[in-house]
SENU-664172 format. One line per 3 residues: number of its first residue (from 0); their letters; for each residue x, y, z of C-alpha. Coordinates in steps of 0.25 Angstrom, whole numbers, plus 5000, padded with zeros to 4 digits. Example, Ala and Ser with C-alpha at 12.3 -4.5 7.8 and 13.67 -1.06 7.14 Angstrom:
% residues 2
0 = as = 5049 4982 5031  5055 4996 5029 $
This chain:
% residues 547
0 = xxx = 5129 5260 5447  5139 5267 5454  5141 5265 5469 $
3 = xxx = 5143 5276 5477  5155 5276 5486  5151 5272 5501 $
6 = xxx = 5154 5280 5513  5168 5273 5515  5173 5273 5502 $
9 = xxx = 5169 5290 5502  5176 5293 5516  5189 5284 5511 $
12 = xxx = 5191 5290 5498  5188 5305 5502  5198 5300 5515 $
15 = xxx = 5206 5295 5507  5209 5308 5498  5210 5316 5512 $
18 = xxx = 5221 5308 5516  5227 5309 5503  5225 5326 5502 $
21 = xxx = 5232 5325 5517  5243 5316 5514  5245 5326 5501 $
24 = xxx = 5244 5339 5508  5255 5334 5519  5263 5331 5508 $
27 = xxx = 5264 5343 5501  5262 5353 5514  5277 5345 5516 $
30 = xxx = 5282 5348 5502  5279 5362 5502  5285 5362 5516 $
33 = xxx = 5297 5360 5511  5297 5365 5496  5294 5379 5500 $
36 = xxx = 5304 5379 5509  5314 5375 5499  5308 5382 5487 $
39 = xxx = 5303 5394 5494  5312 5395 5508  5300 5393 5517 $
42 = xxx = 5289 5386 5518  5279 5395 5521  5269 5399 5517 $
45 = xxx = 5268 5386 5507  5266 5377 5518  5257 5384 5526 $
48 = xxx = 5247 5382 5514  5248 5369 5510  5245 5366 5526 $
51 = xxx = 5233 5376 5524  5228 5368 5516  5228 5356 5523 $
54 = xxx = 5224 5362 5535  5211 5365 5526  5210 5352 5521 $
57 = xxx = 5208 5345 5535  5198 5358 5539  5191 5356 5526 $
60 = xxx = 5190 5340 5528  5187 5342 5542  5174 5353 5540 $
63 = xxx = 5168 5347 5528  5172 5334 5526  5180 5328 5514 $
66 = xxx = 5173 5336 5504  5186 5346 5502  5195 5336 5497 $
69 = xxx = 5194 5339 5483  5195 5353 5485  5208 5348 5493 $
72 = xxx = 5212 5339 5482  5212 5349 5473  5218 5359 5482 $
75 = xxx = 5230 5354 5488  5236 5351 5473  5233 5365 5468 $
78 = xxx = 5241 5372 5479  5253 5362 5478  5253 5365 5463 $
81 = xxx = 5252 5380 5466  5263 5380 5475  5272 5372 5468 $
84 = xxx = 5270 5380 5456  5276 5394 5466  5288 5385 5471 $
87 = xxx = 5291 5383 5457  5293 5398 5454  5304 5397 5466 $
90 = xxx = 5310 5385 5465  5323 5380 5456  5320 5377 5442 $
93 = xxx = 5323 5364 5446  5314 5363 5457  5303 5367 5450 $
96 = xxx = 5290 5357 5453  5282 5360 5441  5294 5357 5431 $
99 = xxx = 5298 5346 5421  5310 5344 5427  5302 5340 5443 $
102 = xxx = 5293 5332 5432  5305 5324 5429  5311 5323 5441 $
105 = xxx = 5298 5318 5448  5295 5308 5436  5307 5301 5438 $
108 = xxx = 5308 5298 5453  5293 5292 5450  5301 5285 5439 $
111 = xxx = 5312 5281 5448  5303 5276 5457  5295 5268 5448 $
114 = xxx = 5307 5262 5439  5303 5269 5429  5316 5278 5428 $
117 = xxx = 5322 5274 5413  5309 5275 5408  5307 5291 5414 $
120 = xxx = 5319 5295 5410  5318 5290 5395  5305 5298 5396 $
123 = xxx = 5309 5309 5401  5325 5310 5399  5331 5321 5408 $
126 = xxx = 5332 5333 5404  5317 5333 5398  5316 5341 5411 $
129 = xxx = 5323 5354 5407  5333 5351 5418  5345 5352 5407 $
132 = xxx = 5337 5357 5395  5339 5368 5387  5331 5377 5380 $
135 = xxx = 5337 5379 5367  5350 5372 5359  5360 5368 5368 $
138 = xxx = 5376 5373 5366  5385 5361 5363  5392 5357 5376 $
141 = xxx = 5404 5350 5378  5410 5342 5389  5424 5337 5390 $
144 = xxx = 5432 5331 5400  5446 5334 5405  5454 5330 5394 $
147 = xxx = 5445 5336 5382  5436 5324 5380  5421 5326 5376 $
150 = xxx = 5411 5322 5384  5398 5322 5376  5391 5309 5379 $
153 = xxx = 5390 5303 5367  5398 5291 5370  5413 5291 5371 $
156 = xxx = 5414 5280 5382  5401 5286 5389  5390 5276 5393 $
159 = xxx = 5376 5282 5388  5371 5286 5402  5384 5293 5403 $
162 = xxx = 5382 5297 5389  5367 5305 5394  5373 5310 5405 $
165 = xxx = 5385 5318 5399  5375 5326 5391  5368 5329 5402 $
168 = xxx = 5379 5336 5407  5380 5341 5396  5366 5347 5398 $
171 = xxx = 5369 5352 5411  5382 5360 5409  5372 5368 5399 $
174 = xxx = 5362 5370 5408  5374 5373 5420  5380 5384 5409 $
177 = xxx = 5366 5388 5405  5365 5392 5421  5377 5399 5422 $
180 = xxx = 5381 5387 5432  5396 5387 5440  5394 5371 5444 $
183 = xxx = 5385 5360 5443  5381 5351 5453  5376 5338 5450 $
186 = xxx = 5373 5332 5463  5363 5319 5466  5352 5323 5476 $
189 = xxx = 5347 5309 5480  5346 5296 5474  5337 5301 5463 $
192 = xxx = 5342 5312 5457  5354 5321 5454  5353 5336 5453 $
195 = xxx = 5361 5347 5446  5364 5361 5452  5371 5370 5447 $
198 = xxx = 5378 5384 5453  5372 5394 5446  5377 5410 5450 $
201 = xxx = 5383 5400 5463  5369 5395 5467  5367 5379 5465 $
204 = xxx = 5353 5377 5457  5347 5363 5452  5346 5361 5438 $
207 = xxx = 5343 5349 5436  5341 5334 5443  5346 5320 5437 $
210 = xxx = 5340 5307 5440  5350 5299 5448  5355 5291 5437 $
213 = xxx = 5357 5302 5427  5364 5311 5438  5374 5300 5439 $
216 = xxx = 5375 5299 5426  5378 5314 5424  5388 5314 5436 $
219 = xxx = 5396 5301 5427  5396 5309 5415  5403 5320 5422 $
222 = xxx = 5413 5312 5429  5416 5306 5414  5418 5322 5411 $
225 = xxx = 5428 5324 5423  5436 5312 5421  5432 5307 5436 $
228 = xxx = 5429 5293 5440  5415 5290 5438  5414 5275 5445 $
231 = xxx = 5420 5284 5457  5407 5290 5465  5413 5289 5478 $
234 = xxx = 5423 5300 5479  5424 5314 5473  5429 5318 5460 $
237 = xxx = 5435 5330 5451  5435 5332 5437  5435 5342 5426 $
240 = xxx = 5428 5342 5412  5426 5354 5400  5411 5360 5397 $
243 = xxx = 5411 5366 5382  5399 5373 5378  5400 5383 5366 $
246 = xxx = 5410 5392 5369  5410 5391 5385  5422 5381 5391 $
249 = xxx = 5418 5376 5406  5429 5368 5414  5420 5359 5424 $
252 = xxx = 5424 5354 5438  5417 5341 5442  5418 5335 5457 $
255 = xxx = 5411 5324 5459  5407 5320 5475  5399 5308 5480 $
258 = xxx = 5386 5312 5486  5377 5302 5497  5366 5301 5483 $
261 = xxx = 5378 5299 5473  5388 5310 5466  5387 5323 5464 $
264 = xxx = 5396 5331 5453  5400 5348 5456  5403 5354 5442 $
267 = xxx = 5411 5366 5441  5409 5375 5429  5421 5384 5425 $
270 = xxx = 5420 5394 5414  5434 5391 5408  5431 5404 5398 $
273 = xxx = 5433 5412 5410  5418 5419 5406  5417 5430 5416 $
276 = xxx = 5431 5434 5420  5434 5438 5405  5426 5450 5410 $
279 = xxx = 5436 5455 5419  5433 5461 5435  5422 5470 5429 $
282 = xxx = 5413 5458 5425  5413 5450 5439  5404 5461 5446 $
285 = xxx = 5413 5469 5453  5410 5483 5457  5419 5495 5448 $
288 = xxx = 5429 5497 5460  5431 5483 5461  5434 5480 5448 $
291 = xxx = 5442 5494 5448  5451 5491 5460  5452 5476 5456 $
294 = xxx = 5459 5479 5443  5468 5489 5449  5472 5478 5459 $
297 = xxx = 5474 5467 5448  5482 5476 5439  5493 5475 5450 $
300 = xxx = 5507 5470 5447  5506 5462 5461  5497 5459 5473 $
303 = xxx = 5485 5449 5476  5471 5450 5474  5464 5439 5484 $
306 = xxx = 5448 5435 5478  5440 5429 5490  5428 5424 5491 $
309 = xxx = 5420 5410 5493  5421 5398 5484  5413 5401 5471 $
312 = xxx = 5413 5417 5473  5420 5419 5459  5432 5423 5466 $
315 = xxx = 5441 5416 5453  5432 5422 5443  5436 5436 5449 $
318 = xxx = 5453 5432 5448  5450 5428 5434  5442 5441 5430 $
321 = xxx = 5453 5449 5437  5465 5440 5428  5456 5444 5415 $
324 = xxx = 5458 5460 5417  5474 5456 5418  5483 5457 5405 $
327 = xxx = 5486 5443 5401  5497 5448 5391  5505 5455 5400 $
330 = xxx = 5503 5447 5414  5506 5433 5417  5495 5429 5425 $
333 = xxx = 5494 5414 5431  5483 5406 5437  5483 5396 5448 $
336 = xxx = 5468 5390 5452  5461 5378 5456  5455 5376 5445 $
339 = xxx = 5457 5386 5433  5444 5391 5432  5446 5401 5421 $
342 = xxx = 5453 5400 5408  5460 5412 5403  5469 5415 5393 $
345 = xxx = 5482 5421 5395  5483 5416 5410  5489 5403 5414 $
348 = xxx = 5482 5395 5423  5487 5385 5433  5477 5375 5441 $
351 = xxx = 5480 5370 5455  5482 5354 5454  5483 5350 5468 $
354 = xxx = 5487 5333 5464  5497 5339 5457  5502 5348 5470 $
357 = xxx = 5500 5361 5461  5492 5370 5473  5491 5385 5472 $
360 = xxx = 5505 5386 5480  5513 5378 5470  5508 5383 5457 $
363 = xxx = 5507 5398 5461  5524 5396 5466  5526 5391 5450 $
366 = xxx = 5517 5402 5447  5526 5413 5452  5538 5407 5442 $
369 = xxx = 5530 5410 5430  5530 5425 5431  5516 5428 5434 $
372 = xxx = 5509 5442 5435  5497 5437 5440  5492 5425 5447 $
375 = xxx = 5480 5421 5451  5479 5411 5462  5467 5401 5464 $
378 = xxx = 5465 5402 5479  5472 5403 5491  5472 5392 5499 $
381 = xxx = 5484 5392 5508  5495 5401 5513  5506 5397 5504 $
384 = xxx = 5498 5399 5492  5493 5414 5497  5508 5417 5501 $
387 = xxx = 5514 5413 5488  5503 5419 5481  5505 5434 5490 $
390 = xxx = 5520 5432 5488  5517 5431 5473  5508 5445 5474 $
393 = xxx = 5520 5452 5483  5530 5449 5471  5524 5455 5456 $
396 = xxx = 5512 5446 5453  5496 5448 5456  5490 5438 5462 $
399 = xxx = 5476 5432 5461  5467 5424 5472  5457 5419 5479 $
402 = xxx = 5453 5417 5493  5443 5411 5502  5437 5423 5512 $
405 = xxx = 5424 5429 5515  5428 5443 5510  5440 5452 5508 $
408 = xxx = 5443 5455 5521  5443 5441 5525  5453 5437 5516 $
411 = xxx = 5464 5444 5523  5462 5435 5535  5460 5421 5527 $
414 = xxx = 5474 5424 5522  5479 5428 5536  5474 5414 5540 $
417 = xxx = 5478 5405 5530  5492 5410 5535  5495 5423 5526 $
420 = xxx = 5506 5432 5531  5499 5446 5531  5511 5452 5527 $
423 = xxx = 5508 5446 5515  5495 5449 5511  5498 5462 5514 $
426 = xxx = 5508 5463 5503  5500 5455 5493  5485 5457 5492 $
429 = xxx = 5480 5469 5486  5467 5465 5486  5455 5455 5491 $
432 = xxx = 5442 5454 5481  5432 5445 5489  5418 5443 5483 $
435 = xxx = 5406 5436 5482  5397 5431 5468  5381 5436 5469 $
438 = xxx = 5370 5431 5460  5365 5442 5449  5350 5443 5450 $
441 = xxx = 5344 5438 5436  5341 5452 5429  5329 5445 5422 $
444 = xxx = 5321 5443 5436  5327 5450 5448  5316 5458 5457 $
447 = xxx = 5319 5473 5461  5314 5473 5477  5316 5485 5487 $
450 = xxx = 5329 5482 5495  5323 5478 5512  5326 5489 5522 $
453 = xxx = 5335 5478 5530  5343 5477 5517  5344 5492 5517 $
456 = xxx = 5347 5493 5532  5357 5483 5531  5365 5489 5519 $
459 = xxx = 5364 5502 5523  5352 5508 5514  5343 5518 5520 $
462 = xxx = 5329 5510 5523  5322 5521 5516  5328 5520 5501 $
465 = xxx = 5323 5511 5490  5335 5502 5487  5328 5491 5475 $
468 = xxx = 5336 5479 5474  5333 5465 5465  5330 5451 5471 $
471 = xxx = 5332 5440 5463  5317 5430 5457  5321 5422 5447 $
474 = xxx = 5319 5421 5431  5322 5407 5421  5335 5418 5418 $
477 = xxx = 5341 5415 5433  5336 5399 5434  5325 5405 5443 $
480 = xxx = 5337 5410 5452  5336 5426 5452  5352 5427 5449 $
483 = xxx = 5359 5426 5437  5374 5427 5438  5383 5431 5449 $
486 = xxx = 5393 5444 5451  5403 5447 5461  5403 5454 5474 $
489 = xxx = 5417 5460 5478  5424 5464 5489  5439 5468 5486 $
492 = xxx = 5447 5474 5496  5459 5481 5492  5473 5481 5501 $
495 = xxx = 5475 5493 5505  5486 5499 5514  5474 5497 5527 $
498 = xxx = 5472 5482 5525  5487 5479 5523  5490 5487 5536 $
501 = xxx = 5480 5477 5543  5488 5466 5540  5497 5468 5549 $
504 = xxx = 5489 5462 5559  5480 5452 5559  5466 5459 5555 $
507 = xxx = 5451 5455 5557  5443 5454 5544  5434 5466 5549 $
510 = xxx = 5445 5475 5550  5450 5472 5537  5437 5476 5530 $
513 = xxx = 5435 5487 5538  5448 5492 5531  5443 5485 5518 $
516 = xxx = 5432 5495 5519  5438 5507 5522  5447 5503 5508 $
519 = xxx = 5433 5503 5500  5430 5489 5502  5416 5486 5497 $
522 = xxx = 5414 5473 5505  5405 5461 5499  5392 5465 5504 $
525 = xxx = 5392 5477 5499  5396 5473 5485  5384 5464 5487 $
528 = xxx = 5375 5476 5490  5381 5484 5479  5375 5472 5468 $
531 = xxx = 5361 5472 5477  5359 5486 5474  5363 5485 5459 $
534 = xxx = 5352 5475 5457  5363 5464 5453  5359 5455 5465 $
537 = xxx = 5348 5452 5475  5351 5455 5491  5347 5438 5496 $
540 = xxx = 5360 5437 5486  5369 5446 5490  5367 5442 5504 $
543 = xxx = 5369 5428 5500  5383 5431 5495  5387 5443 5502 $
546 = x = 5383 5444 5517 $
């Protein structure tokens, strides 16, 4: 015979489940707080719903009793599910909730927590999580260190932990290539994991998260492949190593830095191929007149051509694709950089090796002994550097360089302050290329929306006429990102007998661009408009890049 429960035991369990439903409903009211706003860039209305609904759970329990706590049970789980299921579709591929890799993740911090950790990941190795898989066979991949050695881990000296991790690299320079990826970041997050983000189309995403002890083990393997010190976790270190795969050559920088959770490794990935300045000035994204006037300019027997820009704005990627329209038969042309980025035949290359006191100033003196035509100059840093450098254009060679500055006009003044006689500059630019990279919109997903009347109003375009423009959404073609490669926005501004004739004086920036202008200048922002218009990116982008 079956007992029925008494009075107390009812009222404790039903209060029981209450307080449970309560505590339940706090927690995730909190969650969502916060995930919408990282996911979504606000909380509302998320969270306003989630306390909807416990609003009517206290209404509900308070008019007719406990009797709608099943409902409630059943409720409050459904909702969670469904709103986790729409963050989904906006989050990161690694972010994703309702993914093996979170599965995995998850799993092992219960493991961890548990001792169970060996017995996990023999269970579930990692990589079962997609992370690092591929769909399909993988190409062969290579890694060797400084002085040619491979680096496969299958032994040679290698500890199998080491071993394991070494093809993990392996693994993730396919998935970092696969991306189209400039660096990779393997950086620990806290005393449980390490996560990999790469720069994709200069953007950081995560890829993929280590437990602690394989991310360790991957940051080892990498200082094996540098040559740099892998008991020493305390101060920074450089290396380089060699990336093989099929037909492609990538020269790697590693810099390892001690972080408060462990340390982190920054990659660098240089095409030493040279890829996309093979194509010349036409295949960088610069408008016909550019590229027009820009070749006229280089084709000179002497004068200097100043690139500026920010750090990671391909300003050395535009130097080499203007050295590739140059006749290497005919023309000596000689490097000086820091490091050499770019491989190319018929060009020697020298790289600055400050130990060694080889700086820019020194090696670009021995350089005007070797009878150059051409010389391309890393940066300028200093005065002396940019004097011997104008002195070099005033005297039959063309020079090549780069600068830090905001934008053309700006340029002129940078050198002023770094101590620059204007004399000088006057005799030796001809011209100042600034510019910017912006993110192509994927072509597989991107949206066509009706440009805003602010937008219009702001650029100048009647409020009444139609302008359709694309916004970027997001497709497993783009990694969920909208974009797919980048392209250049260019500013070049020509010296012309106006600008020199400023320079006799000390000028303001503004009214050197307003003579820029009046030369035919297309500034920036209007370049960026330009590739708004054409559908090739979205306005949020441009404005991030070109304000």
């Amino acid at each position: 015979m079956i007992v029925p429960p008494s009075f107390g035991e009812h009222l404790l369990w039903t209060g029981g489940l209450w307080v449970a439903l309560a505590s339940l409903w706090a927690a995730i009211c909190m969650w969502v707080d916060r995930d919408a706003r990282k996911v979504f860039g606000q909380a509302l209305p998320w969270n306003l719903i989630f306390a909807a609904i416990g609003v009517l759970l206290f209404v509900a329990t308070w008019q007719a009793g406990l009797g709608p706590l099943v409902l409630f049970a059943l409720l409050v789980p459904a909702f969670t599910l469904g709103y986790v299921a729409l963050r989904d579709t906006k989050a990161k591929p690694t972010d994703k909730i309702l993914s093996a890799t979170f599965a995995r993740r998850s799993g092992r911090k219960l493991a961890v927590r548990l001792g169970l950790e060996r017995q996990f990941d023999r269970a579930f190795p990692a990589g079962a999580s997609g992370g690092l898989t591929r769909t399909g066979p993988a190409p062969r991949i290579v890694l060797l260190k400084k002085d040619g050695t491979t680096v496969d881990g299958k032994g040679g000296g290698l500890d199998r932990e080491t071993s394991q991790a070494v093809k993990t690299v392996q693994e993730m320079f396919l998935k970092a290539v696969d991306l189209r990826a400039t660096d990779i970041h393997c950086e620990p997050k806290n005393n449980e994991e390490y996560v990999v983000r790469c720069r994709i189309d200069g953007i950081l995403q995560n890829i993929v998260a280590f437990p602690a002890d394989e991310g360790k083990a991957v940051i080892s393997a990498m200082k094996v492949l540098g040559d740099m010190d892998i008991a020493e976790k305390r101060r920074p270190q450089d290396g380089t190593f060699t990336v093989l795969m099929e037909d492609r050559r990538f020269d790697v920088r590693a810099a390892s830095a001690p972080t408060s959770f462990g340390e982190k490794m920054a990659l660098r990935l240089l095409d030493a191929d040279g890829g996309i300045v093979k194509g010349g000035l036409g295949a960088i994204g610069m408008k016909d007149s550019v590229v027009a006037n820009l070749r006229e300019i280089i084709q000179q027997p002497h004068g200097m051509l100043i690139v500026c820009g920010p750090t990671g704005s391909g300003k050395t990627t535009t130097l080499y694709s203007a050295l590739s329209e140059i006749d290497v038969n005919s023309k000596n042309i000689i490097t000086i950089e820091d490091p050499i980025e770019y491989r190319l035949e018929g060009i020697s290359q020298t790289a600055v090796n400050v130990a060694a006191e080889l700086t820019f100033a020194k090696i670009l003196r021995s350089t005007l002994r070797q009878d150059p035509d051409v010389i391309l100059i890393g940066e300028i840093r200093d005065k002396e550097t940019a004097e011997i450098a104008m002195q070099a254009a005033m005297t039959g060679h063309f020079v090549f360089t780069t600068l830090h500055a905001n934008d053309a006009p700006t340029t002129i003044t940078r050198l002023l302050d770094i101590g620059v006689e204007a004399t000088l500059i006057q005799s030796a630019v001809s011209a100042v290329l600034a510019q910017r990279l912006v993110r192509v919109l994927c072509p597989k997903c991107k949206q066509a929306v009706q440009l805003s009347d602010e937008i219009k109003q702001k650029w100048g375009i009647a409020a009444g006429k139609d302008v359709t423009v694309y916004q970027e959404k997001g497709c497993p073609s783009c990694n969920g990102t909208g974009f797919r490669g980048r392209t250049g926005l260019h500013e070049l501004m020509i010296f012309d007998n106006s600008i020199r004739e400023l320079l006799i004086g000390r000028p303001s920036m503004q009214t050197i661009r307003q003579a820029s202008r009046k030369g035919g200048m297309k500034t920036l922002l209007e370049a960026g408009v330009g590739k708004v218009l054409a559908g090739i990116t979205s306005v949020s982008e441009m404005q991030r890049v070109a304000k």
